[in-house]
C-alpha positions in Angstrom: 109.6 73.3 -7.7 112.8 73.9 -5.6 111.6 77.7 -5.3 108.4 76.2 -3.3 110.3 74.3 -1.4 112.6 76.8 0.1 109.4 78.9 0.2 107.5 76.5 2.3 111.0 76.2 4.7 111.2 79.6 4.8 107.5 80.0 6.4 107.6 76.7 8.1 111.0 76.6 10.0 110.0 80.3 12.0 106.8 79.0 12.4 108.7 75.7 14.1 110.7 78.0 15.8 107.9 80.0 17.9 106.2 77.1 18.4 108.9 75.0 20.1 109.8 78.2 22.1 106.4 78.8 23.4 106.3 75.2 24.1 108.9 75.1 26.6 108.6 78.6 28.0 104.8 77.8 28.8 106.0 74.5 29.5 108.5 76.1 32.3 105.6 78.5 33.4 103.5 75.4 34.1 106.4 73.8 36.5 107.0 76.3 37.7 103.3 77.1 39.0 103.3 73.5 40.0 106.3 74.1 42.3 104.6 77.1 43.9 101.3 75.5 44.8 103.1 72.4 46.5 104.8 75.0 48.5 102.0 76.3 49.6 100.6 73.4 50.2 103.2 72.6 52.1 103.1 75.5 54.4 99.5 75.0 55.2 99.9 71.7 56.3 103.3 73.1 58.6 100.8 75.6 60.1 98.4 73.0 60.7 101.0 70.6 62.2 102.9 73.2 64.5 100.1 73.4 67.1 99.8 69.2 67.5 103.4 69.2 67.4 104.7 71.9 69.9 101.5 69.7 72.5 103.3 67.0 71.9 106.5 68.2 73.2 104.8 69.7 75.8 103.4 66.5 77.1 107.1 65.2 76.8 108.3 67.8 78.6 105.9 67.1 81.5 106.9 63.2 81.0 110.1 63.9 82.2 108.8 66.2 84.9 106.6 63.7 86.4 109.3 60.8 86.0 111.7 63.4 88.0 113.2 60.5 90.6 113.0 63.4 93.3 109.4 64.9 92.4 108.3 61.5 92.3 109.6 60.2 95.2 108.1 63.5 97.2 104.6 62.5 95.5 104.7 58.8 95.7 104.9 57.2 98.9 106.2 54.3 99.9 103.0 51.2 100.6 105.5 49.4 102.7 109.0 49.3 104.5 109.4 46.6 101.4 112.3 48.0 99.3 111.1 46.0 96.1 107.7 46.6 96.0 108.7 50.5 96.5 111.0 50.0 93.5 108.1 48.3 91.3 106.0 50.7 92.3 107.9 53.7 91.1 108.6 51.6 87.8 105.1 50.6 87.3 104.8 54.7 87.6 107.0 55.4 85.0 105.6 52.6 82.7 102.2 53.9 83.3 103.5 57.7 82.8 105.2 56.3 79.5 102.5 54.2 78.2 100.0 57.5 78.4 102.5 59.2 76.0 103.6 56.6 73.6 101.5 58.2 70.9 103.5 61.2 71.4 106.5 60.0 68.8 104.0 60.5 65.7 104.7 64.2 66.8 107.9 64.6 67.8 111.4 64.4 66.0 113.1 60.3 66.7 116.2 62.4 68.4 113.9 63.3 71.2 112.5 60.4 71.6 115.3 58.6 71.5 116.3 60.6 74.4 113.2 60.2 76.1 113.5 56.6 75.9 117.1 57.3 77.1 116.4 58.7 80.2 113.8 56.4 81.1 116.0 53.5 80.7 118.5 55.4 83.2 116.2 56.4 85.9 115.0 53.0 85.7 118.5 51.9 86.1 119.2 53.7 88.4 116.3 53.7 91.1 117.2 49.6 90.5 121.0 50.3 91.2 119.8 52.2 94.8 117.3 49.2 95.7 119.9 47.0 95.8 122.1 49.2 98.8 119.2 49.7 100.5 117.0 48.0 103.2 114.3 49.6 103.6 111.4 51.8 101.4 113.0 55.0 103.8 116.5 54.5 103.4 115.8 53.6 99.2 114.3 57.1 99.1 117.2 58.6 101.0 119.4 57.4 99.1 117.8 58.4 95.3 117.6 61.6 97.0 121.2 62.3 98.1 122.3 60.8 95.2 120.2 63.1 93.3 120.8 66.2 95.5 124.7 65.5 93.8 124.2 65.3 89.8 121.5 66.1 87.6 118.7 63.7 87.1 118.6 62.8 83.5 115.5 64.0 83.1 117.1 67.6 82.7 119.3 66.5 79.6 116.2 65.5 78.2 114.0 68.4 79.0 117.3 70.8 77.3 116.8 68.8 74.5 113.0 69.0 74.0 113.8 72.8 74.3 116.0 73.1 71.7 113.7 70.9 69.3 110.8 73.2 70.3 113.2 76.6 69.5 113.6 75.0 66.2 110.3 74.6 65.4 109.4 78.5 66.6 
């Protein structure tokens, strides 16, 4: 009787053997097939996203162009000698400009919009900060334009930065 024993060991424990091999190398194979197609998977939806995301930093990029406080002081003009109603309409502007590409952030990486929001917030400060020397629509713009014609407008920092998002993405 012990002789059939260690015979039925002796066929029994290879067997076991091979069998708990091929389970985990097929099991490994399957993983590792798994891994692959998410990858791919992965990289269609990146070459599918690319195009909506690079137009979305484009339309950012233009953002900042239009909000420019010397490109848009050249292409609004003032409705009256009124230095407030100058100023609100230049913020209404950038509200307006900002509220057209709010959808925008879906597509583009919180840094940049953080400094999108950040340069809004300082032109904004800043055409308010000129009102308040000025006393007329005239001498507002002369002044956000000498002021300007000094430093960069923030607009710039963001515009480098949207740049160096989209190099990242290319």
């Amino acid at each position: 009787m012990e002789d059939k024993i260690l015979e039925s060991i002796a066929y029994i424990l290879p067997a076991a053997v091979t069998g708990f091999v091929a389970y985990y190398m097929f099991n490994g194979f399957l993983k590792q097939q798994n891994t692959e197609k998410k990858l791919a998977i992965m990289a269609e939806k990146k070459k599918e996203s690319l195009p909506i995301k690079l137009q979305a930093y484009e339309r950012m990029l233009l953002f900042c162009e239009r909000i420019n406080p010397v490109k848009m002081l050249v292409r609004i003009k003032p409705i009256s000698e009124n230095t407030s109603d100058y100023l609100q309409l230049l913020i209404a502007n950038i509200d307006q400009e900002f509220e057209h590409n709010l959808v925008q952030q879906i597509y583009i990486s919180d840094e940049a919009w953080t400094a999108i929001i950040a340069t809004k917030r300082a032109i904004i400060n800043k055409l308010q900060q000129a009102a308040e020397t000025s006393n007329s629509a005239n001498n507002f713009r002369e002044n956000v334009l000498i002021d300007y014609s000094k430093t960069l407008p923030p607009t710039e920092t963001a515009i480098s930065f949207i740049k160096s998002e989209v190099k990242k993405l290319l």
